[in-house]
C-alpha positions as CSV (number, residue, x, y, z in Angstrom):
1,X,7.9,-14.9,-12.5
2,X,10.3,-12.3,-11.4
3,X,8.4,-8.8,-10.8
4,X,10.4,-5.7,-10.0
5,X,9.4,-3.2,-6.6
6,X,8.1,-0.6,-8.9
7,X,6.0,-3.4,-11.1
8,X,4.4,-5.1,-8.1
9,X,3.7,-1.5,-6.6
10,X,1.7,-0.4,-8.8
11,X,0.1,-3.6,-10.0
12,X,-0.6,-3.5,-5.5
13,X,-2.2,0.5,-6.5
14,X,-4.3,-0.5,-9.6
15,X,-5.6,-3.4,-7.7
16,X,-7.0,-1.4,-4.5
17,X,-8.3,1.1,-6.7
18,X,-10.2,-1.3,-8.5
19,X,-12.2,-2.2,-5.1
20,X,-12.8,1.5,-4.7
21,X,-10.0,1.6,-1.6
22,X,-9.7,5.2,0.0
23,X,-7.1,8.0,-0.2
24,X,-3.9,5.6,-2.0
25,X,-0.5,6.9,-0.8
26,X,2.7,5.1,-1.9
27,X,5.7,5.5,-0.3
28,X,9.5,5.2,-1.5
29,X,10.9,3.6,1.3
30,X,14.1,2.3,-0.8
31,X,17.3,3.9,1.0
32,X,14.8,5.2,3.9
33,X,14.4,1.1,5.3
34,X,16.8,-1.8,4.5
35,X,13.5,-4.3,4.6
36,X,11.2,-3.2,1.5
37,X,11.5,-0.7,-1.2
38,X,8.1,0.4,-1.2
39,X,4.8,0.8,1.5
40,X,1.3,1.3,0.0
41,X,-1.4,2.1,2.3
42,X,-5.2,2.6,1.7
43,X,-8.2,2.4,3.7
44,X,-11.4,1.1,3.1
45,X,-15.0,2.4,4.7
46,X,-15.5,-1.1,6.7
47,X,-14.1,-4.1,7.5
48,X,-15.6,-6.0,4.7
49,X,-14.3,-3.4,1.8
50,X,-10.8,-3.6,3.7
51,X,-10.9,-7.2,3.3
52,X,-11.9,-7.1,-0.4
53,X,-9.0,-4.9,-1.2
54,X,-6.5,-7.1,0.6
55,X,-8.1,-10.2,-1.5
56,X,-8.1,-8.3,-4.6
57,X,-4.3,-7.3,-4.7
58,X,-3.6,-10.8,-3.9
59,X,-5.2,-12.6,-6.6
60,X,-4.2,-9.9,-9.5
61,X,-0.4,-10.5,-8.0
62,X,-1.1,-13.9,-7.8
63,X,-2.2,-14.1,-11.5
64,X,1.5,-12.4,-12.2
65,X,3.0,-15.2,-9.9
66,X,3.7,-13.1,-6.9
67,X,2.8,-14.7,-3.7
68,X,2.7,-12.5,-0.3
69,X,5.7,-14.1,2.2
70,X,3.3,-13.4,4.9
71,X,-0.1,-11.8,5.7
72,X,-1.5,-10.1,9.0
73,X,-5.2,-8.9,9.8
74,X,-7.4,-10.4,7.0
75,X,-10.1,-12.2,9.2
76,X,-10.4,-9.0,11.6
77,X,-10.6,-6.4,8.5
78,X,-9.1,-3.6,10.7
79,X,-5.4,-3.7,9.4
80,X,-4.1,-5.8,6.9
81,X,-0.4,-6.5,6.6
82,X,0.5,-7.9,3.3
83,X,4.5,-8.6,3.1
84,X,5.3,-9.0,-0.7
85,X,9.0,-8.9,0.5
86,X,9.9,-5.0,-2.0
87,X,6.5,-3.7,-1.5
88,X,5.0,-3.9,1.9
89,X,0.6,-3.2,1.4
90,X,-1.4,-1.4,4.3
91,X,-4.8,-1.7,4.4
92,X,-6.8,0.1,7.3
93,X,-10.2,0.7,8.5
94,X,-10.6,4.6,7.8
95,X,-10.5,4.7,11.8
96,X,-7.3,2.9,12.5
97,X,-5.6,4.7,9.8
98,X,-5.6,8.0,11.5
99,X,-4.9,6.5,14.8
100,X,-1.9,4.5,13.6
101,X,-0.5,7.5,11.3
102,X,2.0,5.7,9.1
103,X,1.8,8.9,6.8
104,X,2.9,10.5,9.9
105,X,5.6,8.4,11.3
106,X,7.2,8.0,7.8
107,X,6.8,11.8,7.2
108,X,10.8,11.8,5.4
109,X,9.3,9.1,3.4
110,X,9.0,10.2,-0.6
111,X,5.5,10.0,-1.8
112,X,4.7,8.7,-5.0
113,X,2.0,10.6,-6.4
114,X,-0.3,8.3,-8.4
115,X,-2.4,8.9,-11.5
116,X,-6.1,8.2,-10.6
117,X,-7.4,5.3,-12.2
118,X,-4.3,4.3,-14.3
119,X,-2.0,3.5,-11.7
120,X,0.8,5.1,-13.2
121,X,3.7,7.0,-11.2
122,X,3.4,10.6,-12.5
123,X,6.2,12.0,-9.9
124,X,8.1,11.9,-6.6
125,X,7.4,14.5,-4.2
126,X,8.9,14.9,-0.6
127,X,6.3,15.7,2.3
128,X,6.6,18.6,4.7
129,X,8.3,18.1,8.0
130,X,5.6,18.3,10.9
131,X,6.3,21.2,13.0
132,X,7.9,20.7,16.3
């Protein structure tokens, strides 16, 4: 079953949220990055809830016939990688998120401000430049 970026994002939001996943952010990377349209990163308090979010978006995906082309991280629970070719998922250990600062790094990046609990996009919104 074909599922657009936009679709599998937010099915990839709705998911995390549903295993309680920390501070959501998705990002419009479309026009930013020639490889996906989207990133979605979250965190989890430990390395058990970070793996229960990664196994969560897979199997509602799955049930919509979207399979990941690859997965990184799930038996260490520190960072999880999950490719869905469009949509690329982050999932961190609160720790490694700030150390790693996608957010940061990707700071040009569009953020999709999300809805609590319905998953929905309710606007685009471009971040501030970090000073220099």
């Amino acid at each position: 079953m074909a599922t657009d970026s936009r679709t599998k994002s937010l099915l990839c939001v709705k998911a995390a949220i549903e295993k309680k996943a920390a501070e959501p952010i998705l990002l419009k990377m479309k026009g930013i990055t020639s490889f996906t349209d989207y990133f979605f990163i979250c965190s989890g308090k430990s390395d058990r809830q970070v793996q229960a979010i990664a196994q969560g978006i897979e199997e509602d995906l799955k049930k919509k016939g979207v399979r990941p082309l690859g997965q990184e991280g799930l038996r260490e629970g520190k960072w999880i990688l999950m490719d869905y070719e469009d949509v690329v998922v982050h999932i961190f250990l609160e720790t490694n998120r700030k150390f790693y600062d996608l957010e940061g790094l990707w700071i040009d990046a569009p953020r999709i401000e999300l809805q609590r609990g319905v998953g929905t996009f309710e606007r685009e919104t471009r971040s501030k430049k970090r000073d220099e």
